[in-house]
Residue, then its C-alpha position, 0 to 999 in steps of 0.5 A: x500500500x503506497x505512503x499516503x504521506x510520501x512526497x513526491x521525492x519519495x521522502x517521508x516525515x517520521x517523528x523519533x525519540x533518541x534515547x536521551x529524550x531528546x524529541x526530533x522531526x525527522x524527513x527520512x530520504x532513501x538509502x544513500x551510501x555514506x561513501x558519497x561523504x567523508x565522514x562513515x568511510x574509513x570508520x573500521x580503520x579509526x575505530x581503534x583510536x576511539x576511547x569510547x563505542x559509536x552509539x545505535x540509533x533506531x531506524x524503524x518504527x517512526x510514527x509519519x508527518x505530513x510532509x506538506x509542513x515545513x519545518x526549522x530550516x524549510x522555513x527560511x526565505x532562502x531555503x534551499x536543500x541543495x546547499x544544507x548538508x543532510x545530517x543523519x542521527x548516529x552519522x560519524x563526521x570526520x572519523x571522530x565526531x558521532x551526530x546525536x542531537x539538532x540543537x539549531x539551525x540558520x540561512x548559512x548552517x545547521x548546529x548538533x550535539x555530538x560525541x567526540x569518540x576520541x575523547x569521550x566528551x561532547x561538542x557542537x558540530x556547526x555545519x555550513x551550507x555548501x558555496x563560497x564564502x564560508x571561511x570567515x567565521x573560521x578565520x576569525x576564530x583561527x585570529x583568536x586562537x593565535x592570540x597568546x595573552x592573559x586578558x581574562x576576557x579571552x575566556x569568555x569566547x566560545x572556543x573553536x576545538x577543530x574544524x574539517x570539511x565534508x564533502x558530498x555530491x552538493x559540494x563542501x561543507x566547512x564544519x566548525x567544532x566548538x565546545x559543548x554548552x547549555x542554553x543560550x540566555x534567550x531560552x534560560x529567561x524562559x525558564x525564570x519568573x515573568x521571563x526576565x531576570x532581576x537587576x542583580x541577576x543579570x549583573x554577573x552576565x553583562x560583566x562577563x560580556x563586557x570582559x570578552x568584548x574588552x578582549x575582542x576590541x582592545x587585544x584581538x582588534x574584532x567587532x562582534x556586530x551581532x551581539x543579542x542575548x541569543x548569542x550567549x547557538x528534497x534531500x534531506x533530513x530535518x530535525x527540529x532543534x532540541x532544548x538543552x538544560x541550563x548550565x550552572x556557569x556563566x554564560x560565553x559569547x559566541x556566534x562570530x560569524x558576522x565579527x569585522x575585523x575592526x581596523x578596517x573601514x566598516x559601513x555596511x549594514x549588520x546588527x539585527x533590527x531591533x538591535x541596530x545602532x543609529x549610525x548603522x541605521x543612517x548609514x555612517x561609518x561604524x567601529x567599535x561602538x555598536x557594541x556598546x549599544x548592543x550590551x545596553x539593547x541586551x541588558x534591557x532586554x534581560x531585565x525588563x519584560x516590554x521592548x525597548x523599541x518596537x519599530x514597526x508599522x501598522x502591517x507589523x514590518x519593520x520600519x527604520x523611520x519608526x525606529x529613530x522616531x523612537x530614539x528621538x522619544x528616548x534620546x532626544x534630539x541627536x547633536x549636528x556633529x551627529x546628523x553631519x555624519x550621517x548619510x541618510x540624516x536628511x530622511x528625517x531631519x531638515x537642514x536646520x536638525x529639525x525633525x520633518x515629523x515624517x512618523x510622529x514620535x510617541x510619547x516613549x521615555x525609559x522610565x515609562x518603560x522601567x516600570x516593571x523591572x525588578x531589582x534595586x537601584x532601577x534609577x542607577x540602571x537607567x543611568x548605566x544604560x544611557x551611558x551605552x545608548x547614545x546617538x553619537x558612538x564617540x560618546x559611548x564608553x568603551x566596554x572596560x569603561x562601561x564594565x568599571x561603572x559603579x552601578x555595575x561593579x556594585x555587589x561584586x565581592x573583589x578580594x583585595x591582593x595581599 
């Protein structure tokens, strides 16, 4: 009796429970020698450097879906499945690294928990999508590794354990190996009361942010430029990403894979919306600074449960003149020296900086906002946070400057050298 869920590639959607209790979605594809990769050929050959046995993986006994619904990655604008290398539950990349677990996907890769059979230990496995272009997050990483320092901010990257290429009929696929960590601070706020931390809770986190970025501005002359509270992770086979539990550290900062190399001229566009500073918006020149206002975007975030901007138009788009007409409402009125070096100031403000009044600036102001942050000294908060939010990034600290601020070192128990 044919599949009445097959599609017409001959791809069925089957539901499978690994024997971590980790739920995924699988599309199952018809049997594929995996001599078409490096990764399962010389297995026999490596096995004696193993320190511990592959683990089975089920291959029966799936319940079917409906392939007519698209899921994680097939839901991309720019999905393609040629370009995405399709992974396998139990495959063994590299004669070392066995897959176990999605934990996460994007437009360029798919991210999975994996076991290094070598060592015994566990990684992630970040695997690009085929094409060119694809080495910059390596190179960086490589830039970092090469670095010999003593900052204590080195510590609070992401570090890169080893990389290799897999190659199949679709092309080559770079894979990144990182160490293995939990939950990014997006989904550890689920998990806490109303979704958000305290003001003494978050604390201890954007201390460490600041530490690696003083690290990667000062030492390894990066900007990370995608600095969110998530960075603190047919031919195919999908599986939906798998939660990961918290973790009882702080958190690393990871996801370079937009960094710039700082001492080169930056102008193009970078930073997610919401998190974009003004001179990225108005397209001037940008450095160091646009991470500084991340880190305040990011602490408000943590702690308060509305959106410090909401920039969006009455069809729910996003729109960049409802964005600086809110900054207006925040910030006020940015200063000449400003809007002179802003190529697209003209937009909204006339020759003399007054606002053309081309979107009507709400009635905004952050202590509206704070209302329902939690913790003490919320008026020293806001006071650290208008230090990293401002219009002109020559006038934002830099991050060991807004890391040493009071508010923020307050509560911290430094012992003295003896």
């Amino acid at each position: 009796m044919p599949n009445p869920w097959s599609n017409c590639s001959g791809y069925s959607r089957t539901l499978t429970r690994s024997r971590f209790s980790i739920l995924a979605i699988t599309r199952i594809p018809p049997f594929v020698p995996y001599l078409h990769t490096r990764s399962l050929s010389r297995t026999v050959m490596s096995s004696s450097n193993w320190k511990c046995s592959p683990r089975t993986f089920p291959t029966s006994g799936f319940e079917l879906l409906d392939p007519r619904i698209k899921i994680e990655e097939e839901r991309l604008p720019t999905y393609s499945p040629q370009k995405y290398y399709p992974v396998q539950e139990g495959e063994i990349f590299n004669d070392r690294y066995q897959a176990i677990a999605k934990v996460g996907f994007g437009v360029t890769s798919t991210v999975w928990f994996a076991r290094d059979l070598f060592e015994s230990t566990h990684v992630i496995l970040k695997i690009y999508v085929s094409g060119q272009g694809r080495e910059h997050e390596l190179n960086v990483y490589t830039h970092i590794n090469s670095i010999d320092t003593d900052h204590p901010g080195k510590k609070y990257i992401r570090k890169l354990c080893d990389h290799f290429y897999i190659d199949n009929t679709q092309g080559r696929h770079l894979c990144l190996v990182h160490q293995a960590l939990g939950m990014n601070t997006s989904d550890l706020l689920q998990l806490k009361h109303g979704h958000r931390m305290t003001l003494e809770g978050m604390k201890p986190a954007i201390r460490q942010l600041l530490g690696a970025l003083d690290f990667l501005h000062s030492v390894a002359h990066l900007i990370h430029t995608g600095t969110t509270y998530s960075c603190f992770l047919q031919d195919r086979t999908i599986y939906t990403s798998s939660p990961f539990p918290a973790g009882d550290g702080l958190p690393l900062l990871g996801d370079l894979g937009e960094a710039r190399f700082g001492e080169e001229e930056q102008c193009d566009n970078i930073m997610p919306e919401y998190y974009r500073a003004p001179e990225v918006i108005l397209k001037s020149n940008w450095d160091y600074k646009v991470d500084i206002w991340s880190v305040g975007m990011v602490a408000w975030d943590i702690v308060s449960p509305k959106t410090i901007i909401d920039g969006k138009v009455v069809d729910d788009t996003w729109d960049d003149g409802a964005h600086i007409a809110e900054l207006v409402a925040l910030l006020g009125r940015p200063s000449p020296e400003f809007l002179k070096k802003a190529n697209m100031s003209w937009v909204f403000w006339d020759e003399s900086g007054n606002w053309k009044n081309l979107v009507p600036i709400p009635d905004r102001s952050f202590e509206k906002l704070a209302a329902d942050i939690q913790g003490e000294d919320v008026e020293g908060f806001l006071k650290w946070l208008r230090l990293a939010l401002q219009w002109n990034p020559e006038d934002r600290p830099t991050a060991v400057e807004l890391l040493m601020d009071p508010w923020l070192m307050k509560g911290l128990k430094l012992r003295k050298k003896t």
